[in-house]
C-alpha positions in Angstrom: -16.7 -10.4 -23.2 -14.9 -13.2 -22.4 -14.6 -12.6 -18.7 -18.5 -12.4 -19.0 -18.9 -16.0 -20.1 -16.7 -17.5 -17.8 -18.4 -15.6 -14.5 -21.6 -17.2 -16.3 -20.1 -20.7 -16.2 -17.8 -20.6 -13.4 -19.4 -17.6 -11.0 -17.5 -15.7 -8.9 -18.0 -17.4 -4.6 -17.4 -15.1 -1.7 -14.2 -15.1 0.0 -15.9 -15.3 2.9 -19.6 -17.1 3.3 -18.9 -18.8 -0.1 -22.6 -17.4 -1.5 -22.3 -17.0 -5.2 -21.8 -14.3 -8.2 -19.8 -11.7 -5.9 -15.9 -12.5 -4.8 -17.1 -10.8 -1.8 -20.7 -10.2 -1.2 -22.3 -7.2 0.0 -23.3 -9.0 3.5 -19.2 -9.4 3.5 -18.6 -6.1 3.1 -20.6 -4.7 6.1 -18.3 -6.8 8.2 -15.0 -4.5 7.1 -13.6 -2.7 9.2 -12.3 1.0 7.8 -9.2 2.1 9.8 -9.7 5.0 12.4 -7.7 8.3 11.6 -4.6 8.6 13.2 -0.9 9.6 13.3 1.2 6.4 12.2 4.0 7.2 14.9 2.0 7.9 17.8 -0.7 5.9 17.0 -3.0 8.8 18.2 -5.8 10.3 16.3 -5.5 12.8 13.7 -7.9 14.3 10.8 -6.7 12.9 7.2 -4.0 10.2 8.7 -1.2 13.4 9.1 1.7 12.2 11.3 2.0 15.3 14.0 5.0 17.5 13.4 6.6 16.3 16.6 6.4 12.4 16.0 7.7 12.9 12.8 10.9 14.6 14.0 11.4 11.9 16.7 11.1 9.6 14.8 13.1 11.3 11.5 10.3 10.6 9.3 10.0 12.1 5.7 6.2 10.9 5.7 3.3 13.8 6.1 0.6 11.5 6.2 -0.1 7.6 5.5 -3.5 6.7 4.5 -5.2 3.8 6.0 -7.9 2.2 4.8 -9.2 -0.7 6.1 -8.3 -2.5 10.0 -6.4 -5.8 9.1 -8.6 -8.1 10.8 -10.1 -11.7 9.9 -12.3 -11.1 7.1 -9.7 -8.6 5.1 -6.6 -10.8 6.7 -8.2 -13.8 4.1 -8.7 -11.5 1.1 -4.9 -10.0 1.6 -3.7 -13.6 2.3 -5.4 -14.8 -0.7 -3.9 -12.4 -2.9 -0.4 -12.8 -1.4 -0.1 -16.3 -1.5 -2.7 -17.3 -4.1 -2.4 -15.2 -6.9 -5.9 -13.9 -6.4 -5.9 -10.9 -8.5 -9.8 -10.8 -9.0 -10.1 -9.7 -5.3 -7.7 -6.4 -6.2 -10.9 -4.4 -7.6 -12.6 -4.3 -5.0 -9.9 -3.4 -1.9 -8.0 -0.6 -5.1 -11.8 1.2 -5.3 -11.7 1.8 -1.7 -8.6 3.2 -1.4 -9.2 5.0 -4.6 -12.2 6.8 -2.6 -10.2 7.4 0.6 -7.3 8.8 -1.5 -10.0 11.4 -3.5 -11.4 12.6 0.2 -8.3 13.6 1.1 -7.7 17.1 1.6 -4.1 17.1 0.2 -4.9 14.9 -2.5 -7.7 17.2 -3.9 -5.7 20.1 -3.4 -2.4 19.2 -4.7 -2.1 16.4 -6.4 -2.5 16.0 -10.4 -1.8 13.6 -13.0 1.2 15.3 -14.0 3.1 16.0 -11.0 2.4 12.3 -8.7 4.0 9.3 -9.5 2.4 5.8 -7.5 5.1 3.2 -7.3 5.2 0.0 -4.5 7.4 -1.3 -1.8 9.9 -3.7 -4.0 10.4 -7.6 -3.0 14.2 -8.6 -3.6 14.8 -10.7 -6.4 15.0 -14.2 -4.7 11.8 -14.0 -3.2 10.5 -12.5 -6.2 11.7 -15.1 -8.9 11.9 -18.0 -6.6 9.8 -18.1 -4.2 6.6 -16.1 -5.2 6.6 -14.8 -8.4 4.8 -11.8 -8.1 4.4 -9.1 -5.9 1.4 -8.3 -4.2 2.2 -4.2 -3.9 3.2 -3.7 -7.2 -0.8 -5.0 -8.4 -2.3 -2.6 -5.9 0.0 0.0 -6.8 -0.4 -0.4 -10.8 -4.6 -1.3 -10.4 -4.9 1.9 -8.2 -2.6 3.5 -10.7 -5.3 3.1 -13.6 -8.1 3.9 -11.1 -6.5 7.0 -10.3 -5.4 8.2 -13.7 -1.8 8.3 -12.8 0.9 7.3 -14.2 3.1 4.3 -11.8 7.2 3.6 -11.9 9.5 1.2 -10.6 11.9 3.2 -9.1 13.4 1.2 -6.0 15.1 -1.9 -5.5 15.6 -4.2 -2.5 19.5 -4.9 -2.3 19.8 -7.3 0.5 17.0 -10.0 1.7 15.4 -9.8 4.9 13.8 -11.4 7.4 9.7 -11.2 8.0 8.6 -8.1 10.2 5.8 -10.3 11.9 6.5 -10.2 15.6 9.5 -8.1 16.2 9.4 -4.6 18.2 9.4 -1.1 16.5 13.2 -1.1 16.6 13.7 -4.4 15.4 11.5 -3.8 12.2 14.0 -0.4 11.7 17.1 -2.5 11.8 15.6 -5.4 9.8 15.3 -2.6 7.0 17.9 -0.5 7.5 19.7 0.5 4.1 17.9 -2.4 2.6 16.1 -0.4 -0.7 18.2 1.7 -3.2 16.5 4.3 -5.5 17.8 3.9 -9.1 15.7 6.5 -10.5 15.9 10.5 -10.6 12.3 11.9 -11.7 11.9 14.9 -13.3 11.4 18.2 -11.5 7.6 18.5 -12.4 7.4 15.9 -10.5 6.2 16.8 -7.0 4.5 14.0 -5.0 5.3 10.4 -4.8 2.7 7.8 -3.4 4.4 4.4 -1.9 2.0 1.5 -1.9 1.6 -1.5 0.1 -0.6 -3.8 1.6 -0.5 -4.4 5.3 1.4 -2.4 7.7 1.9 -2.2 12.0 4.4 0.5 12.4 5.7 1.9 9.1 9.1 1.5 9.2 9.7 -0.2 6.0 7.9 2.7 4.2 10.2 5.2 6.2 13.4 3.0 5.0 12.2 3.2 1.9 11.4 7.0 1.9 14.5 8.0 3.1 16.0 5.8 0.0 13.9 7.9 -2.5 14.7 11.2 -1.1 18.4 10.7 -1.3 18.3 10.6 -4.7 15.6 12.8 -5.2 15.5 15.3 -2.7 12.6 17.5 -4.3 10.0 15.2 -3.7 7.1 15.1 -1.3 6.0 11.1 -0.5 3.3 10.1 0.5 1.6 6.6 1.8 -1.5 4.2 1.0 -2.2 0.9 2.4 -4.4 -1.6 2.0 -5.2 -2.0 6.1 -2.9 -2.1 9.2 -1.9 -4.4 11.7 -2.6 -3.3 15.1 
């Protein structure tokens, strides 16, 4: 009720064209981009974002498929920015229904996935950048909003021991190192647990989500993780 008299005195402007009553407007949202199906690794296409069998031994993956939803382009760049930096959490809705959707057209999903055997949890910030330096973490609202969406229940079961640098312009094997043994699972789930799903926002090549797969499956070896991003970085 409350939230309904405040949009009434203060209405909600478009990210984008700053039109009124809509943080982004339905004009805005024919501009999006959704992100083509392919394998992460190979960057080739394949039905339902599966990684082929053969990229994913090269490159000693432990991911079966990463869902993409949206391309990260101008228009979605501000909305992710916004929320990153800005605390925007209002924007969240609109980016967690969409990949809500995405997620329930998914073949695996519909097939095997239930509300007592998948667990969402995020990509973890270390604690310096998390306490001074942002406060928050943009992945752990997506993966806690999409959560409720979803009707599953999320954990915090990683943590970032060591603080690194940013992945923005460094090659597929710099990103690797920049993350290697960088996240520590602290958490051993029960055995009905089956599927994990690791979210984040933006992505270009995966490799923190493959660092921090390989962290969770150490400890807990019976798993089957998955992926869900917001949009990628070509």
């Amino acid at each position: 009720m409350l939230d309904f008299f405040l949009s009434k005195i203060f209405p909600p402007v478009c990210v984008w064209c700053h039109n009124q009553w809509a943080y982004i407007c339905w004009l805005c949202k024919k501009k999006l981009l959704l992100h083509p199906e392919i394998c992460l690794v190979c960057k080739k296409p394949n039905n339902d974002f599966f990684i082929h069998r053969w990229c994913g031994l090269v490159s000693k993956s432990s991911l079966v498929w990463c869902v993409i939803v949206f391309c990260y382009y101008s228009l979605i760049k501000k909305i992710l920015l916004k929320i990153k930096y800005s605390h925007r959490r209002h924007y969240l809705s609109f980016l967690v229904s969409q990949s809500a959707l995405l997620l329930r057209a998914h073949c695996v999903y519909v097939n095997d996935m239930t509300c007592t055997n998948t667990i969402i949890t995020w990509v973890p910030s270390h604690w310096r950048r998390h306490y001074f330096i942002k406060w928050y973490n943009q992945s752990t609202m997506i993966a806690k909003a999409l959560a409720t969406e979803l009707w599953y229940q999320y954990s915090d079961i990683t943590r970032k021991v060591r603080h690194t640098w940013s992945q923005v312009w460094r090659t597929r094997q710099q990103r690797q190192q920049n993350v290697s043994d960088v996240f520590f699972c602290h958490k051993t789930l029960p055995k009905n647990v089956e599927y994990i799903i690791i979210c984040d926002d933006v992505t270009t090549t995966g490799a923190t989500l493959q660092a921090l797969a390989f962290a969770i499956q150490q400890v807990n070896p019976h798993v089957r993780i998955r992926w869900c991003a917001v949009a990628r970085h070509a």
